[in-house]
N, C-alpha and C positions, 0 to 999 in steps of 0.2 A: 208504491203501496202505501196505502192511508191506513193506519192503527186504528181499531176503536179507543184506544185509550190513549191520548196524545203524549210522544215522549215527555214532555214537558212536565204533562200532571204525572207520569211514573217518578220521576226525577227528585219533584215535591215528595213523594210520597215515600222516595229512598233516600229524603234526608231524612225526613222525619222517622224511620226507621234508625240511620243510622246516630243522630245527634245523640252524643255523649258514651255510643260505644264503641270505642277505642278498638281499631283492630280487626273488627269486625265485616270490614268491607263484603267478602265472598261471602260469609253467613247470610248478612244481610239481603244479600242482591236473591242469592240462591232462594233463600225464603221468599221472599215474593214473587218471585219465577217459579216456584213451583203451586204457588197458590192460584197464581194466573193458569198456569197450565192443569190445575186438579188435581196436584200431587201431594205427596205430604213424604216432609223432611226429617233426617234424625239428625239431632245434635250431640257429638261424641265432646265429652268434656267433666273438667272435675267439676265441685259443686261451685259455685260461686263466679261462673262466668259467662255470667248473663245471658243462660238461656231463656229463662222464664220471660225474664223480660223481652228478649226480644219477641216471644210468642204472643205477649200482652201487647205488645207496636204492633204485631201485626194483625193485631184482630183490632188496630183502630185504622185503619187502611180499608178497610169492607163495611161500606154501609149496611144493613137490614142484614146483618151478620151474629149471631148472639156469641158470646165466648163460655168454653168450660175448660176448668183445669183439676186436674187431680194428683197425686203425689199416688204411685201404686206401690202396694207391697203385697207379700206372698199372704198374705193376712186381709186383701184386700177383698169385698166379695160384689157380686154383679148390682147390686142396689146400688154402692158408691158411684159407677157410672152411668146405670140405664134406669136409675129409679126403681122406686117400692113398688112391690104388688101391689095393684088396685083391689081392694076390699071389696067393692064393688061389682069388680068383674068376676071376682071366683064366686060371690054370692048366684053369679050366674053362669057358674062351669067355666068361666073365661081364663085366662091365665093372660091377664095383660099387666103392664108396668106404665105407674104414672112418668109420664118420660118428658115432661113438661120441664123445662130447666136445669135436664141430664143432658148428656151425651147425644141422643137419638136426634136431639134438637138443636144442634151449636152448629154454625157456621166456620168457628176456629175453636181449634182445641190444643190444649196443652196437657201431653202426658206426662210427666216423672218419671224416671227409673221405669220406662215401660217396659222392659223385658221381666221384670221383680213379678209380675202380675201372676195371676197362674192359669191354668191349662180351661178354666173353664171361662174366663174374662176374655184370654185370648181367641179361643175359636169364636167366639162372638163378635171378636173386633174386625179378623178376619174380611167377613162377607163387609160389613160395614164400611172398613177403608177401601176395598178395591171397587164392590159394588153402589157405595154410599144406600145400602138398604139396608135394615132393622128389621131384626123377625120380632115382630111384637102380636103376639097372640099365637091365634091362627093362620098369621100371613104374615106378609115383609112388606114394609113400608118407607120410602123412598126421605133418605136425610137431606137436610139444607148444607152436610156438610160441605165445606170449601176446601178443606185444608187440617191436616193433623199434625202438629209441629210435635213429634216423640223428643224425650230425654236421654241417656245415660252417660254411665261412667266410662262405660267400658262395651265392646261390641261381645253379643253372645256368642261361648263356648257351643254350646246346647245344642247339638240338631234339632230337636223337637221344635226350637226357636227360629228353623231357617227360614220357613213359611212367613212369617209373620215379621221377621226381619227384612226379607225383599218387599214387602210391601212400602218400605219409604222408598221410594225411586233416588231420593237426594240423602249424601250422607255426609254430613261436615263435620271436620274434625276442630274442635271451639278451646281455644286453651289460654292461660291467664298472659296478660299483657307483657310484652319482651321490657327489658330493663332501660330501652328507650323511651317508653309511656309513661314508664312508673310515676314521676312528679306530674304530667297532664292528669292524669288516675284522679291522683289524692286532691287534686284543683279543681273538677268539675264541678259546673256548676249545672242544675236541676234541668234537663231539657221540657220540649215542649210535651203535653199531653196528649195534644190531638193533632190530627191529621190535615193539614190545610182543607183537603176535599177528597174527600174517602170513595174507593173507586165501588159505583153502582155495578148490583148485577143483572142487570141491561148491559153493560159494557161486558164484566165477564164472559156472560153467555155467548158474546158476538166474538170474544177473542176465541173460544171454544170452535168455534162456529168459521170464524172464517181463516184460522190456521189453515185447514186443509188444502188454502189455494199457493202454502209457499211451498216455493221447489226446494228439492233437496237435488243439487245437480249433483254429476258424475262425480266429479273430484272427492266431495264430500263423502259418499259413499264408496270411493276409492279409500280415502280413510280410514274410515269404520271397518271397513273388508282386513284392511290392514290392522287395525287395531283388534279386530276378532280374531287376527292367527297369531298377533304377537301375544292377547291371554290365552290362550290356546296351547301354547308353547310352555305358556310358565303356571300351567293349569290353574287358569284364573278362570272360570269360566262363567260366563254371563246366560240369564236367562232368556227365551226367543220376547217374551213378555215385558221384560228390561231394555230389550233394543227399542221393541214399539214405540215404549213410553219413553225413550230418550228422543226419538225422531219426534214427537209429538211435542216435549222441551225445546229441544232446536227452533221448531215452526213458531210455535211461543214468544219464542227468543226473536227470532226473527223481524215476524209482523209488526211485534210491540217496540221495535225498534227502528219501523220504517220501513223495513226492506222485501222485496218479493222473494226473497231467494238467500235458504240459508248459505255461510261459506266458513270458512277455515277457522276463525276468530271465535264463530260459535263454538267452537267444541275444547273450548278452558274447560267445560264444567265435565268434560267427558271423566277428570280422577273421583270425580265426586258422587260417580254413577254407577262406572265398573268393578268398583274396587269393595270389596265386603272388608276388609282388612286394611282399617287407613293409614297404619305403616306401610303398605304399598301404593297409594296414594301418588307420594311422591316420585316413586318410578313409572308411570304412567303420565304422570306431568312433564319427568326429564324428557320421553318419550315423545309425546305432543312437541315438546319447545324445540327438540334436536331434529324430527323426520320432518315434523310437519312444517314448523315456522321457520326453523334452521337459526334458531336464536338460541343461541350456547357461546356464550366466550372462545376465542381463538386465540394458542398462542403462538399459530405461526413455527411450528417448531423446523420443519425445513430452513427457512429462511433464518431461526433464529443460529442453526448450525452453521449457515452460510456465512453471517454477520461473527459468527464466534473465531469460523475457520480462518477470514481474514484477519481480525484481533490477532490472532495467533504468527499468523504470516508477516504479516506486522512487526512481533515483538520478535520474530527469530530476525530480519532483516534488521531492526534495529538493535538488536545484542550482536549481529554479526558485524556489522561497523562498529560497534564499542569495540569489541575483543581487535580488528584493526587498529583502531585509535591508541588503544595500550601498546600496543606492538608500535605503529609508528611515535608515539610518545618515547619512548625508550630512544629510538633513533636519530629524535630531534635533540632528547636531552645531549645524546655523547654529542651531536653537532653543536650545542652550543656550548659545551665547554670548549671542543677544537677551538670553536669560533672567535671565545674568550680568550685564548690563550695569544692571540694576535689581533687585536682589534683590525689592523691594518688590510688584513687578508679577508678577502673578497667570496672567494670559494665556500669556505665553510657558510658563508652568511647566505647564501644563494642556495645550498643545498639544506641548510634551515628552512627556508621560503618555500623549498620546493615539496619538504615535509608537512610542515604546517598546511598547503595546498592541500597536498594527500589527505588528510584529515579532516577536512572540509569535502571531497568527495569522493564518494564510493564506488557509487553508483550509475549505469551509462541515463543518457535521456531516456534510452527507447522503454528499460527498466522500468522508470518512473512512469514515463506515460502508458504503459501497457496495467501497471498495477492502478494507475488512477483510473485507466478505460473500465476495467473488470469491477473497480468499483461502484464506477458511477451506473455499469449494467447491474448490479445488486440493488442498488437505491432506484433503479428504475421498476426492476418487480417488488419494494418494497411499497413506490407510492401508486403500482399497479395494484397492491392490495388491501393499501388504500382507498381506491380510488372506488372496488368492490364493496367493502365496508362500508362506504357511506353511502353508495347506491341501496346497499340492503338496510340498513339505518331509515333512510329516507322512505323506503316500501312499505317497510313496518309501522314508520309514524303515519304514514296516509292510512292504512290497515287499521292503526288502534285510535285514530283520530274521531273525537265526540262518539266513543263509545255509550250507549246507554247502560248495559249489564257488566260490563268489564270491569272488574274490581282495579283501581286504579295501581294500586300497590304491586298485581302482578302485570299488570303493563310496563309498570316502571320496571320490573323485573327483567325480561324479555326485553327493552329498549338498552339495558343497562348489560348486557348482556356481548351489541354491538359496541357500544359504549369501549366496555374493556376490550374489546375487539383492536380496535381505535388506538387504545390507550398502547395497546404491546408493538402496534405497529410504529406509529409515531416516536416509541422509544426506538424499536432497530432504524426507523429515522436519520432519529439524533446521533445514531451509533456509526452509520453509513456515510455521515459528515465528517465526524471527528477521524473517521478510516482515509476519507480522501485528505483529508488535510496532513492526518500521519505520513501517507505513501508519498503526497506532493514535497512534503520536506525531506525526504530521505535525500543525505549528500550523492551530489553526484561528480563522475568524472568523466571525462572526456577519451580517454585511453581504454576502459572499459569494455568487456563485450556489448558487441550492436546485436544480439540476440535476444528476442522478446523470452521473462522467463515465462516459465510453465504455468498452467493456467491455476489458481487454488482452487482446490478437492474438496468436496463435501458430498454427503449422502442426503437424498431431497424424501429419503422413508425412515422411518423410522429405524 
């Protein structure tokens, strides 16, 4: 599948987005994927974290695109956005608004605090964002909108606000830089202003246009089916109009990335779609990583009982040759005083020899080799699940490999994920060595029961 818009010039165009904002990976990508797609995004976040800005980079990505921004409050009235009555027009019964370098006319827009607005600003934005038409006069008139990039602090309480709320398809949560940035923060230096080559809309239209030929296969919508009953469940409940418009993301997502056919990968943005409530966000992400990708750390906890129960077995066979050792210690001492008290005499020195022997083994061969056997079968499903681990490691990297939209930070998330997978295995590993090296050194003797002992016990559930 041939993109109208070569990954390459997207790529350009999500640096130039992202240079200099820290952190921002997912906002950034989302924003221009919903721009491409016709949607328009909210930015949840306090003040001061670059939203505005980023709404200003993205209105230099779209050529023959005009930008409007406004800061609303409950104070705010319909002229701030759609322009003055025309003087003009009511001299001739008209009730139209000069709308030349408002709202009616902007390719990208940047709201404020757009919930603050009030009830008469809003039902007007309404028809506008979903329909991109302007009732201006006596009729509705078709906007160049592209894209409406909203503001706030905070998602609305309000029902009255629910309407106008589902209207951003995208909803990201933007918060100040973790205390790993801090010093990058204060060190930045001024990025670029412009766009290397700002995507025409000739291209848009064709990406609008020629979405509709990528598949959405089975799997995928096996997915979403399942992602519909697990909000369902935890009445989270999504609208039939919000599924559309996600499948129409997806397709976006897709083409513009090369591909005829969405798949699994695509649907990261799925918490950023379902979720009216971005503290639940996150549980909809753990979700995605656990069902769908199966990328969640493992610690193996069967196995790590298995590797603890021999430790265990271990140390009671090795305190039970000590607590021997004191006892035949005692035996050897009264022997080497008899022994002392005649150097001459043969007997005692021999029955010393024969203690000191004792104390050196305990244990029969078959002992030893039956606990090394049980061992070395423990280290064989430990690098069994190994051997898993890096198979699904290795899947995933083909999977997230030269992503175009895939915020990198949560790729690394999910790869890091097998990573410690890896990491807990490789330790019971290391643990399963030093176990055989333990049981191979246990003293042994020859006189001993030839009885293999019992096998060690552990439970493989929790």
């Amino acid at each position: 599948m041939v993109s109208p818009i070569a990954p390459k010039h997207i790529r350009h165009c999500l640096a130039g987005l992202e240079a200099g904002l820290l952190e921002r990976g997912a906002a950034v990508r989302l924003a221009l994927l919903a721009a491409l797609a016709g949607e328009h995004v909210l930015l949840i976040g306090p003040p001061g974290s670059a939203k505005s800005e980023l709404a200003r980079r993205l209105h230099r990505q779209f050529s023959e695109a005009t930008y409007f921004e406004r800061l609303l409050t409950r104070f705010s009235t319909p002229e701030e956005l759609f322009g003055p009555l025309s003087l003009k027009a009511l001299e001739e019964d008209r009730y139209e608004r000069l709308i030349a370098g408002y709202l009616p006319c902007a390719g990208i827009a940047f709201l404020d605090e757009v919930f603050k607005a009030n009830s008469a600003i809003l039902n007007s934005l309404l028809t506008l964002l979903n329909e991109r038409e302007y009732d201006h006069g006596s009729g509705r008139i078709h906007t160049p909108l592209i894209s409406v990039v909203g503001a706030t602090n905070e998602v609305p309480a309000d029902e009255a606000l629910r309407a106008f709320f589902d209207r951003f398809l995208l909803r990201v949560q933007v918060a100040p830089v973790s205390d790993a940035a801090f010093t990058e923060l204060l060190t930045l230096q001024a990025p670029p202003t412009a766009a290397l080559a700002p995507i025409t809309s000739v291209q848009r239209a064709a990406v609008l246009r020629e979405r509709m030929g990528i598949v959405l296969p089975g799997p995928v919508l096996l997915v979403l089916g399942q992602l519909r009953r697990w909000l369902g469940e935890r009445s989270m409940p999504v609208s039939d109009r919000r599924w559309r418009q996600l499948a129409g993301l997806l397709q976006t997502q897709a083409l513009t990335d090369g591909r005829a056919s969405v798949d699994a990968v695509d649907l990261w943005l799925l918490p950023h779609v379902v979720c009216e409530d971005p503290a639940k966000a996150d549980a909809v992400a753990q979700w995605f990583a656990h069902d769908v990708l199966g990328a969640v750390p493992q610690e193996a906890p069967w196995l790590s009982r298995a590797v603890q129960a021999f430790e265990q077995q271990l140390m009671q066979e090795q305190q039970a040759d000590a607590a021997e050792a004191d006892d035949l210690a005692g035996k050897l001492a009264l022997a080497r005083v008899v022994g002392g008290a005649d150097t001459r005499a043969d007997m005692p020195r021999l029955r010393a020899s024969r203690l000191e022997e004792q104390l050196r083994k305990r244990f029969s061969a078959v002992h030893v080799a039956a606990r090394v056997a049980q061992v070395d079968e423990l280290a064989a499903r430990v690098d069994a699940g190994v051997t898993q681990a890096q198979s699904q490691l290795s899947a995933l990297q083909g999977l997230l490999n030269d992503r175009l939209w895939l915020p990198p930070a949560l790729a690394q998330t999910w790869l890091h994920a097998h990573e410690s997978t890896l990491a807990v295995l490789a330790g019971l590993h290391q643990r399963t060595l030093v176990l055989r090296a333990g049981f191979a050194s246990l003293p042994q003797q020859d006189w001993a029961s030839q009885e293999p002992p019992a096998p060690v016990r552990w439970s493989e559930s929790a």
